[in-house]
DRENDO-1510 file (C-alpha; in Angstrom, 1 decimal, always signed):
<recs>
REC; n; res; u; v; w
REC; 1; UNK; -21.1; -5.2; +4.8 .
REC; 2; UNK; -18.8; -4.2; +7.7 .
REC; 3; UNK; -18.1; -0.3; +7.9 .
REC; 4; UNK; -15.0; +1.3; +9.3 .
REC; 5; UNK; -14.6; +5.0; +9.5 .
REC; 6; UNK; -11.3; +6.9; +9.1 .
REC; 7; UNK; -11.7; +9.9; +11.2 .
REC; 8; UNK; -10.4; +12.7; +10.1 .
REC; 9; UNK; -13.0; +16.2; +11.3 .
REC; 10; UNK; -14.9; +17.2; +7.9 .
REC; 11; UNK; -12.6; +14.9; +5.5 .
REC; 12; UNK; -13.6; +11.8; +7.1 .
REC; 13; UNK; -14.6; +8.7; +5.3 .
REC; 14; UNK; -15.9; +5.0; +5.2 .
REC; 15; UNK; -14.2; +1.9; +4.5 .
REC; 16; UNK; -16.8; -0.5; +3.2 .
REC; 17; UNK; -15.6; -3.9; +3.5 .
REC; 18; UNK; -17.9; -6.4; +1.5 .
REC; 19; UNK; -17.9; -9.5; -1.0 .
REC; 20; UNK; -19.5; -9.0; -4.0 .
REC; 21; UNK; -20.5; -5.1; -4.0 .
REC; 22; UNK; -19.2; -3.9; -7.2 .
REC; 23; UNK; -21.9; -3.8; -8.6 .
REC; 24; UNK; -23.7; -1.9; -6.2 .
REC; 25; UNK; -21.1; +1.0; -6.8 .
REC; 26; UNK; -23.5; +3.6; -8.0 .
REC; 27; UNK; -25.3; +3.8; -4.0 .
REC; 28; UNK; -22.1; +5.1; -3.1 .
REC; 29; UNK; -21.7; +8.2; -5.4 .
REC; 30; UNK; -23.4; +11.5; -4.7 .
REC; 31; UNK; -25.5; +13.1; -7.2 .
REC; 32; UNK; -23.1; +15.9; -8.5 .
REC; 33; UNK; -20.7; +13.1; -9.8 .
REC; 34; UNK; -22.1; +13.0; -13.0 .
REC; 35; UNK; -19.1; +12.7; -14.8 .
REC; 36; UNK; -16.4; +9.7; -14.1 .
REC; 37; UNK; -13.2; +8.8; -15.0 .
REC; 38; UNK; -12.0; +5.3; -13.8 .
REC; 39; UNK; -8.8; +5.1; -14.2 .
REC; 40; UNK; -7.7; +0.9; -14.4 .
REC; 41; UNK; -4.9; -1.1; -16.0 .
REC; 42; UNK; -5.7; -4.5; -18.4 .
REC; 43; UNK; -5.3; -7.1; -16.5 .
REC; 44; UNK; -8.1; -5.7; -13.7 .
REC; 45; UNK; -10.2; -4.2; -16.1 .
REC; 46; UNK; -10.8; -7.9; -18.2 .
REC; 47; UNK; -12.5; -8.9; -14.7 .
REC; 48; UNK; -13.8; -5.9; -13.1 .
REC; 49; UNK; -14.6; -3.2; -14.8 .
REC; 50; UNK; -17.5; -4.3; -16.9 .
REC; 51; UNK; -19.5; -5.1; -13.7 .
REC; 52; UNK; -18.7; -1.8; -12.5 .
REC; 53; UNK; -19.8; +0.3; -16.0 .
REC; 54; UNK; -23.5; -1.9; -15.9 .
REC; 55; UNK; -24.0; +0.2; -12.2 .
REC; 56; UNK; -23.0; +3.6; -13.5 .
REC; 57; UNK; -25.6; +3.9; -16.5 .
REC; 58; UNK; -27.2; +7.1; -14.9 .
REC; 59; UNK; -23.4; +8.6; -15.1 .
REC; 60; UNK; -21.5; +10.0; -17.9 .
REC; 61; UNK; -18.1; +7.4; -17.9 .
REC; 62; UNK; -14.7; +7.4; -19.2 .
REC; 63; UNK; -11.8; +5.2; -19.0 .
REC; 64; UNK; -8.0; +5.3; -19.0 .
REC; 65; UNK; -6.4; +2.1; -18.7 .
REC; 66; UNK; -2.9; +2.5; -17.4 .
REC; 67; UNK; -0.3; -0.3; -18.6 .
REC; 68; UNK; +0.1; -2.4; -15.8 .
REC; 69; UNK; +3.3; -2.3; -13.6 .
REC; 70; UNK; +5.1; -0.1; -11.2 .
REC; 71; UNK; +7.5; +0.9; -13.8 .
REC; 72; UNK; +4.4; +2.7; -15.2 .
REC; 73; UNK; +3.5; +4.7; -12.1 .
REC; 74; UNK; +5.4; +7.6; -13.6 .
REC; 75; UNK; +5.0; +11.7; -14.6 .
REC; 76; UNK; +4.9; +10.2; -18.6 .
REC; 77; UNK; +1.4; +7.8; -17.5 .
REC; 78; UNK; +0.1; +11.1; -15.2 .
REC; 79; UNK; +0.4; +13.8; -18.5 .
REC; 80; UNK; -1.3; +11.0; -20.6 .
REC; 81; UNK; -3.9; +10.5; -17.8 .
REC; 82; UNK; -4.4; +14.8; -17.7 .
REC; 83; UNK; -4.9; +14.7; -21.6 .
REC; 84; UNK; -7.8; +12.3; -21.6 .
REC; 85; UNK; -9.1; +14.4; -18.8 .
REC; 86; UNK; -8.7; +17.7; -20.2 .
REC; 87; UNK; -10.4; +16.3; -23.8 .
REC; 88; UNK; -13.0; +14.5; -22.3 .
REC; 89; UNK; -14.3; +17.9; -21.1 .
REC; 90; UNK; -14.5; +16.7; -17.3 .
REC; 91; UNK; -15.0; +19.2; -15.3 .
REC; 92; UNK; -14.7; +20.3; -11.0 .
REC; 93; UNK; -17.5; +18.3; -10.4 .
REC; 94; UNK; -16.0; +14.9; -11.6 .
REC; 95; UNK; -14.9; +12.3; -9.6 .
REC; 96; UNK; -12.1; +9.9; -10.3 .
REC; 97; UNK; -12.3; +6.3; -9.8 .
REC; 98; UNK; -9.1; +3.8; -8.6 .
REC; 99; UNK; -9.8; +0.4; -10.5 .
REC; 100; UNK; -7.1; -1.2; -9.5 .
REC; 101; UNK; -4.2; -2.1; -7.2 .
REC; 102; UNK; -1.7; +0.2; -5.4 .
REC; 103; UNK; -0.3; +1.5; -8.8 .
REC; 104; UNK; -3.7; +2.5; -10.5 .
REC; 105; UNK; -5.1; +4.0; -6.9 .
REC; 106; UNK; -1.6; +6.1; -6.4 .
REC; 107; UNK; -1.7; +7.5; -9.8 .
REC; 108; UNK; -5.7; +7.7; -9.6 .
REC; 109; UNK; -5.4; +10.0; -6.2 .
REC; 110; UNK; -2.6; +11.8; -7.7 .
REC; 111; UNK; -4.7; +12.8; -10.5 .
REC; 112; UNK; -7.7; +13.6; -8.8 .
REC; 113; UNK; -5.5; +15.9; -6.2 .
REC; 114; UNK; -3.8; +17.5; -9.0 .
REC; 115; UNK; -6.8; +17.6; -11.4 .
REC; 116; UNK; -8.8; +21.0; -11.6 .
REC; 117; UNK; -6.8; +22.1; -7.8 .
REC; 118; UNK; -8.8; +18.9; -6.6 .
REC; 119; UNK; -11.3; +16.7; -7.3 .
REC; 120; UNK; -13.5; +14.0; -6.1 .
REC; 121; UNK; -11.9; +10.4; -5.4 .
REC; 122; UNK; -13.2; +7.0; -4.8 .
REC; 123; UNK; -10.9; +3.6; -4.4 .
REC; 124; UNK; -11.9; +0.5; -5.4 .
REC; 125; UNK; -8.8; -1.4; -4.5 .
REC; 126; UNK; -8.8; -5.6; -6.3 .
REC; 127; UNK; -5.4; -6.5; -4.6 .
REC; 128; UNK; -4.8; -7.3; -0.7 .
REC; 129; UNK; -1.7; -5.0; -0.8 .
REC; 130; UNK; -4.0; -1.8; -1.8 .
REC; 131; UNK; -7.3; -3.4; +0.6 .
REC; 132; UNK; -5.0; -3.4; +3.4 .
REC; 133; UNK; -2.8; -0.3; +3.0 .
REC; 134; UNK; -2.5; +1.9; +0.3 .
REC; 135; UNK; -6.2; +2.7; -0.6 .
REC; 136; UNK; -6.5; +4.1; +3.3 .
REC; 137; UNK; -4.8; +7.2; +4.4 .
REC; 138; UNK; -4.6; +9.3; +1.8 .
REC; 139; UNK; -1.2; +8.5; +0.3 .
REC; 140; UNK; -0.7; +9.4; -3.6 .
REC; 141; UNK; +2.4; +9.4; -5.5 .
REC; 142; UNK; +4.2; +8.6; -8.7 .
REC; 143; UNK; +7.7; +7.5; -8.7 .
REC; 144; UNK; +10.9; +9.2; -9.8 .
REC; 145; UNK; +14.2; +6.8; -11.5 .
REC; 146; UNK; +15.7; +7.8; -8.5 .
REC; 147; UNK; +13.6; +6.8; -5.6 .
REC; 148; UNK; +9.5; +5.4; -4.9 .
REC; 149; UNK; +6.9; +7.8; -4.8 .
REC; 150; UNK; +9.1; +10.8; -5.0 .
REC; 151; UNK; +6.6; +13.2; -6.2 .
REC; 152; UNK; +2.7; +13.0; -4.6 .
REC; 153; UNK; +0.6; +15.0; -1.9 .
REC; 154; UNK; -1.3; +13.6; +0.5 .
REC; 155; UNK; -5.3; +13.6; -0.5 .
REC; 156; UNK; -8.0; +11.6; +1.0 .
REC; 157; UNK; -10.7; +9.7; -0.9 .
REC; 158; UNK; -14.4; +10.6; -0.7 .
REC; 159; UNK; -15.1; +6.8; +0.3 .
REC; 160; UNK; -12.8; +2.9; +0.1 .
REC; 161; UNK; -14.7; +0.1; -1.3 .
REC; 162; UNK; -13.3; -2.8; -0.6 .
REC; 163; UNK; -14.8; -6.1; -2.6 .
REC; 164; UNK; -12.7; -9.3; -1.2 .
REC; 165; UNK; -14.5; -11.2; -4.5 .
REC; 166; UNK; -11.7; -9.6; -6.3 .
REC; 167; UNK; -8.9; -11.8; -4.0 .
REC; 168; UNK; -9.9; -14.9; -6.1 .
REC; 169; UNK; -8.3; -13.7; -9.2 .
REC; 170; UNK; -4.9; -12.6; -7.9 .
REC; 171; UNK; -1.6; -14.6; -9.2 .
REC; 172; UNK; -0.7; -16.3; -5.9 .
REC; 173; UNK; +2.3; -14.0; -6.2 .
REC; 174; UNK; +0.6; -10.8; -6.1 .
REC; 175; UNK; -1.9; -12.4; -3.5 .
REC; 176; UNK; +1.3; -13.6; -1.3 .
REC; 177; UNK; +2.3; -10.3; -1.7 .
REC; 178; UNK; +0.0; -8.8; -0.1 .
REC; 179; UNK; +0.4; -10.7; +3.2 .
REC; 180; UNK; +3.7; -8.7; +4.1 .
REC; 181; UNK; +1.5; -5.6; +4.5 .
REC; 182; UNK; -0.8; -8.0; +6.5 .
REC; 183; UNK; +1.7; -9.3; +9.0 .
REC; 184; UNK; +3.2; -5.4; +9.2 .
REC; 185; UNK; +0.0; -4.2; +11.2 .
REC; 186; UNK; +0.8; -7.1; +13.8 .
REC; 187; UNK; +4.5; -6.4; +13.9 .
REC; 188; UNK; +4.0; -2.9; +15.5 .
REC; 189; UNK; +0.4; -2.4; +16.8 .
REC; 190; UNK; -1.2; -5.8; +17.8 .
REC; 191; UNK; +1.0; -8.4; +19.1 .
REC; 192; UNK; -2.6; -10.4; +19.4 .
REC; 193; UNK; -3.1; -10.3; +15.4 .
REC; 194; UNK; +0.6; -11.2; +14.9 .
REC; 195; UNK; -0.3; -14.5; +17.1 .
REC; 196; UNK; -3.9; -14.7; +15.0 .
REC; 197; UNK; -1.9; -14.8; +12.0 .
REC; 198; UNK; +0.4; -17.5; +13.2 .
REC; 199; UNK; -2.6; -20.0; +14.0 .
REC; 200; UNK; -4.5; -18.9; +10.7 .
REC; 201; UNK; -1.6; -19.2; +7.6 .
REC; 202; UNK; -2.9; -22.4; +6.1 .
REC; 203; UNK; -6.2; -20.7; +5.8 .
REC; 204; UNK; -4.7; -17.6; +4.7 .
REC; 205; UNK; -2.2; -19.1; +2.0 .
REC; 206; UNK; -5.6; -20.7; +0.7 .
REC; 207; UNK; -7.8; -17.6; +0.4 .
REC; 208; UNK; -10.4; -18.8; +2.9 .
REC; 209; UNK; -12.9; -16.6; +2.5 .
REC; 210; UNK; -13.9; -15.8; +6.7 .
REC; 211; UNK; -9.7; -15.5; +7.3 .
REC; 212; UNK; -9.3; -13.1; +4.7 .
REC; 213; UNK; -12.2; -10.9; +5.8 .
REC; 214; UNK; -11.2; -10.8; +9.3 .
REC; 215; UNK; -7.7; -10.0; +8.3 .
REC; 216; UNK; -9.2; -7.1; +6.3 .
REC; 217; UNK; -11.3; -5.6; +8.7 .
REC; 218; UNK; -7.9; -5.7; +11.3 .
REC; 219; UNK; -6.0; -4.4; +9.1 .
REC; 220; UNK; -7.8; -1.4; +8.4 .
REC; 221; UNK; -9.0; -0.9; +11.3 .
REC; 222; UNK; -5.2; -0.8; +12.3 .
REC; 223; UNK; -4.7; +1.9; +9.8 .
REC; 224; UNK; -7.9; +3.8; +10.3 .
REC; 225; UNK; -6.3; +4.6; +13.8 .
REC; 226; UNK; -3.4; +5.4; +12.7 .
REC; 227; UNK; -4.1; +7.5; +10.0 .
REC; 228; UNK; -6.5; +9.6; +12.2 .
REC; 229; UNK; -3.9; +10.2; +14.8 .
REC; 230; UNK; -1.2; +11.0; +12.3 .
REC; 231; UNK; -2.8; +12.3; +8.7 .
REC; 232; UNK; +0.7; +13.7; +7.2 .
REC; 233; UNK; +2.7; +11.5; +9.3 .
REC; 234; UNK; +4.5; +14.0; +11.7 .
REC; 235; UNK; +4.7; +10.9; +14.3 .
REC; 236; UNK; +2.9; +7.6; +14.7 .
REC; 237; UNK; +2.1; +6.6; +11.0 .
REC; 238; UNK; +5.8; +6.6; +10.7 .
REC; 239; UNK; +5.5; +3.2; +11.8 .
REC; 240; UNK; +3.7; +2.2; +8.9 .
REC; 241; UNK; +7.2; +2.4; +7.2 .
REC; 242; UNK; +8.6; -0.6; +8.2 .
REC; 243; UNK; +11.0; -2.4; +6.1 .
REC; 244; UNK; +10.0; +0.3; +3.3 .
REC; 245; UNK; +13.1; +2.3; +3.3 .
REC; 246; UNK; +15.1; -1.1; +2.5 .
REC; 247; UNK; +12.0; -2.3; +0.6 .
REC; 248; UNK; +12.1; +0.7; -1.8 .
REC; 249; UNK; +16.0; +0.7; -2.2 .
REC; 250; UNK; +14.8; -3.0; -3.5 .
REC; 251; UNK; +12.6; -1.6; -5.9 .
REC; 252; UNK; +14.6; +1.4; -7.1 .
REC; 253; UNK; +17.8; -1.2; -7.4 .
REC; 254; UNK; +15.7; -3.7; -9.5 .
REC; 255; UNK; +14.0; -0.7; -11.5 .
REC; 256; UNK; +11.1; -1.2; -10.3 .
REC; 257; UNK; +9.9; -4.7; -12.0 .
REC; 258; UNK; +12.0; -7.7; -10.7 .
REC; 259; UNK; +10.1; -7.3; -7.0 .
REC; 260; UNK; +6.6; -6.8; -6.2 .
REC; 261; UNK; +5.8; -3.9; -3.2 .
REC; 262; UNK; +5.0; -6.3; -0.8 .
REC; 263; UNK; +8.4; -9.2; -1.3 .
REC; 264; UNK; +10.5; -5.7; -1.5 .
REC; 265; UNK; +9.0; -5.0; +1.8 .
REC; 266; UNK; +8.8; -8.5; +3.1 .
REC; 267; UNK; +12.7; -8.8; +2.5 .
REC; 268; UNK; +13.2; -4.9; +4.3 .
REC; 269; UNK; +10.9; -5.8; +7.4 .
REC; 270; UNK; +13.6; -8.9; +7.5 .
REC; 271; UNK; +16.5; -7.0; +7.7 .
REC; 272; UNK; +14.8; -4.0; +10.2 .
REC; 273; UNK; +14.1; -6.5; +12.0 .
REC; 274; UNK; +17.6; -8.3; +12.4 .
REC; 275; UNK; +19.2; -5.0; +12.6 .
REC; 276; UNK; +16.8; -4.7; +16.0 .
REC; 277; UNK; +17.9; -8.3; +17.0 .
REC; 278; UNK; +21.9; -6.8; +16.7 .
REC; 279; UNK; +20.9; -3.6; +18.6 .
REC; 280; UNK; +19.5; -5.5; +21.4 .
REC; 281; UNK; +15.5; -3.9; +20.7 .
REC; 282; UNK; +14.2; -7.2; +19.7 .
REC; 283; UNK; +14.9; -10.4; +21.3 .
REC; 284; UNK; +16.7; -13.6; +19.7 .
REC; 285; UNK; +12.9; -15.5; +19.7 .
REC; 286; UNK; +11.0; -13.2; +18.4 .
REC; 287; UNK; +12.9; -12.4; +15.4 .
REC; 288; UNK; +13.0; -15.9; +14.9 .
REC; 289; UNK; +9.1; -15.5; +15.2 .
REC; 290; UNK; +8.5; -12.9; +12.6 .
REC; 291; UNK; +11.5; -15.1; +10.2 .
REC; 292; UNK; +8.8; -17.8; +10.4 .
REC; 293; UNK; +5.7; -16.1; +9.7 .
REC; 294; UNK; +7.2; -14.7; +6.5 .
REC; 295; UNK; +8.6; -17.7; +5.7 .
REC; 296; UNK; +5.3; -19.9; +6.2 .
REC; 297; UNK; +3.3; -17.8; +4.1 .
REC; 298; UNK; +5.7; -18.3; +1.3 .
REC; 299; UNK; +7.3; -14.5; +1.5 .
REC; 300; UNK; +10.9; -13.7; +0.8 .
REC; 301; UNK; +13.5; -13.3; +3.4 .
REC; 302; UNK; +16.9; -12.8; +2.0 .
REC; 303; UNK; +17.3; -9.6; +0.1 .
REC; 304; UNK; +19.0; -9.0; -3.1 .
REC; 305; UNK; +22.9; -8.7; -2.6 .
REC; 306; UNK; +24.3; -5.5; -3.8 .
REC; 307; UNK; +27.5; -3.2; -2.8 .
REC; 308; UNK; +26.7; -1.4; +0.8 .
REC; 309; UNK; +27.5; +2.2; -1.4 .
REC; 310; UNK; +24.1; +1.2; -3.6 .
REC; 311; UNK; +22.2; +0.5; -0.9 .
REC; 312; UNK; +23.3; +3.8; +1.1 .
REC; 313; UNK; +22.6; +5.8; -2.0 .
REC; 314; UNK; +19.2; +4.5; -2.6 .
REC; 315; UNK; +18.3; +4.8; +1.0 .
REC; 316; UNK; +19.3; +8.5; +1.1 .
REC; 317; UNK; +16.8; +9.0; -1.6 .
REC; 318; UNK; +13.8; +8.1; +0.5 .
REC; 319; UNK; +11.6; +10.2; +2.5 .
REC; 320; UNK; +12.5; +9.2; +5.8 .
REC; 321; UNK; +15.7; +10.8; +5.6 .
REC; 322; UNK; +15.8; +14.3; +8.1 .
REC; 323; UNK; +18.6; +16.2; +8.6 .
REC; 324; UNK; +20.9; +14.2; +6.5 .
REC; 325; UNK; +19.9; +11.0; +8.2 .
REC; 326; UNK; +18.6; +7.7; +8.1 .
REC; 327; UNK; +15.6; +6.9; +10.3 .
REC; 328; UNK; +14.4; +3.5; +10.2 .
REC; 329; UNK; +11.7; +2.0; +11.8 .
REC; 330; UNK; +12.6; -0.9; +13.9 .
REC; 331; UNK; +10.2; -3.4; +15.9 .
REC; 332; UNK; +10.8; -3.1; +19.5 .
REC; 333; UNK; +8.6; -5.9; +20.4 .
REC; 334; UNK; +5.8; -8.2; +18.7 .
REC; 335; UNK; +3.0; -5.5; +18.7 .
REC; 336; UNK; +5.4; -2.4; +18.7 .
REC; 337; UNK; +7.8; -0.2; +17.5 .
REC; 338; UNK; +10.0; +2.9; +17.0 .
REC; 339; UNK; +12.3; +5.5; +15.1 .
REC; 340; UNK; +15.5; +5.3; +15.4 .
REC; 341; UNK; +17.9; +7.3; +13.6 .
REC; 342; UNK; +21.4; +7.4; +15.1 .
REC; 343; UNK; +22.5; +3.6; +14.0 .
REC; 344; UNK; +25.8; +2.7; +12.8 .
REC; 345; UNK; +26.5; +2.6; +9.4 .
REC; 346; UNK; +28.8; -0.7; +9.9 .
REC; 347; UNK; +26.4; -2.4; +12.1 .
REC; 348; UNK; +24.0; -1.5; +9.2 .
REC; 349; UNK; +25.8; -2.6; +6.8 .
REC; 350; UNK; +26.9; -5.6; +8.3 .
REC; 351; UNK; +22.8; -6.7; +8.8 .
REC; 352; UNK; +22.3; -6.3; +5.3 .
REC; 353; UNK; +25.5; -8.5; +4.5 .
REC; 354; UNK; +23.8; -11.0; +6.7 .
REC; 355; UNK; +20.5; -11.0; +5.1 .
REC; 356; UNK; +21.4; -11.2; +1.4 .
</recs>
């Protein structure tokens, strides 16, 4: 097991990284948990949660299985989540459990924030999208119909455990997925990983076991930082936001179903990217450098084509919009980054154009 703390004073917490641990759960719950609720989705739970039940025998259980897609991540699954709650009798002393991927462990942290004024929260996160980024940092959300994650607070778990077992049974699409949010912590923190990640995608495409836990382990140590400099992102964790605010005008435009987190995001870091190549913060070879990497690991680079007034209004929705305007994180180099917020709307508009 390889440990990584995200510090953060008296709310800090461990990132257990690990192959094979869930059913060694139970070491990692203090004793006034009694009560659980694992909150989990169908497809996850016909692999996963059984092992995870036959550790908690000692604790009193109960399960809500969400329906499984973003399009479920909504204020209708969170009231049906509260019911079971509220009839179960769970009390201030329960814990909620993510089961799941970055749907189940935003609505999961949600809950527990919401819950009782707060409660306990563990994440157990089976995709690479959630092992990498969203089950770190504290992040919770449900989405709106007119924007992504709209209405959440931030709220940190007690503890991440992160089995990379659960890898093995991801579609090849989710798993690819995943990468973007992979190849995003090179981008703007660690121009050596980028160049790691270049040498290693034939591994990584086949879910070499080594790769994929040293690509872990970066990752969130990447975030760990970050999140510990920045909790409510005021300033650096900003960063973490690249290609989102195109990435979620993807998923708002699609409704939330045609593209996964991670292609929406792929195909938004693509166009922050070459709207950095036009504004001279990127050079002409190293776009082409981050063009390949998402191309060799089988990640999309052309973006949907819709009108430049849809993508504008989508993009006004998000959260990175202050004082009326767009801020958008753009890669200033392999290995950084920065805001900028006082671009052109033509010269954005005519990127996007471009990358359709």
């Amino acid at each position: 097991m390889t440990s990584i703390t995200v510090e953060l004073n008296e709310r800090s917490y461990p990132i257990h990284i690990t192959s094979g641990s869930l059913g060694q759960f139970n070491k990692f719950l203090p004793k006034h948990n009694q009560q659980l609720c694992i909150i989990t989705n169908p497809t996850v739970a016909q692999y996963y949660l059984q092992p995870l039940l036959d550790s908690l025998t000692e604790f009193s259980v109960t399960v809500f299985e969400m329906p499984d897609g973003e399009q479920y991540k909504s204020l209708s699954i969170y009231s049906d989540v509260m019911d079971h709650l509220i009839a179960a009798g769970l009390n201030r002393d329960c814990a909620i459990v993510a089961l799941g991927g970055g749907v189940v462990g935003d609505m999961a942290g949600f809950v527990a924030a919401t819950f009782q004024r707060g409660v306990d929260f563990y994440q157990i996160p089976t995709t690479l999208l959630a092992q990498v980024d969203s089950s770190v940092g504290g992040k919770t959300a449900v989405n709106h119909s007119q924007g992504k994650n709209l209405i959440g607070a931030f709220y940190q778990p007690k503890a991440v455990l992160i089995d990379a077992q659960c890898l093995q049974t991801l579609t090849e699409r989710d798993y690819l997925s995943g990468l973007a949010e992979v190849i995003k912590y090179g981008i703007i923190y660690d121009a050596e990983f980028f160049s790691w990640l270049e040498h290693h995608t034939a591994e990584l495409k086949m879910r070499d076991a080594n790769t994929l836990m040293s690509a872990i382990q970066r990752s969130c140590e990447i975030k760990a930082l970050i999140v510990a400099d920045d909790e409510r992102e005021q300033g650096v964790r900003a960063l973490l936001n690249l290609g989102h605010t195109f990435g979620h005008a993807i998923e708002a435009a699609s409704h939330y179903g045609e593209w996964t987190h991670g292609e929406a995001v792929a195909a938004g870091t693509i166009i922050a990217s070459k709207l950095a190549e036009v504004t001279q913060q990127l050079s002409v070879s190293e776009f082409r450098r981050l063009f390949n990497l998402f191309s060799a690991l089988g990640l999309p680079t052309q973006s949907p084509d819709m009108p430049w007034s849809e993508w504008r209004d989508y993009m006004q929705r998000d959260k990175k919009v202050k004082d009326g305007k767009l801020h958008f994180i753009l890669p200033t180099g392999i290995g950084s980054a920065a805001v900028f917020k006082d671009i052109d709307e033509q010269t954005i508009a005519a990127v996007i154009t471009e990358c359709c």
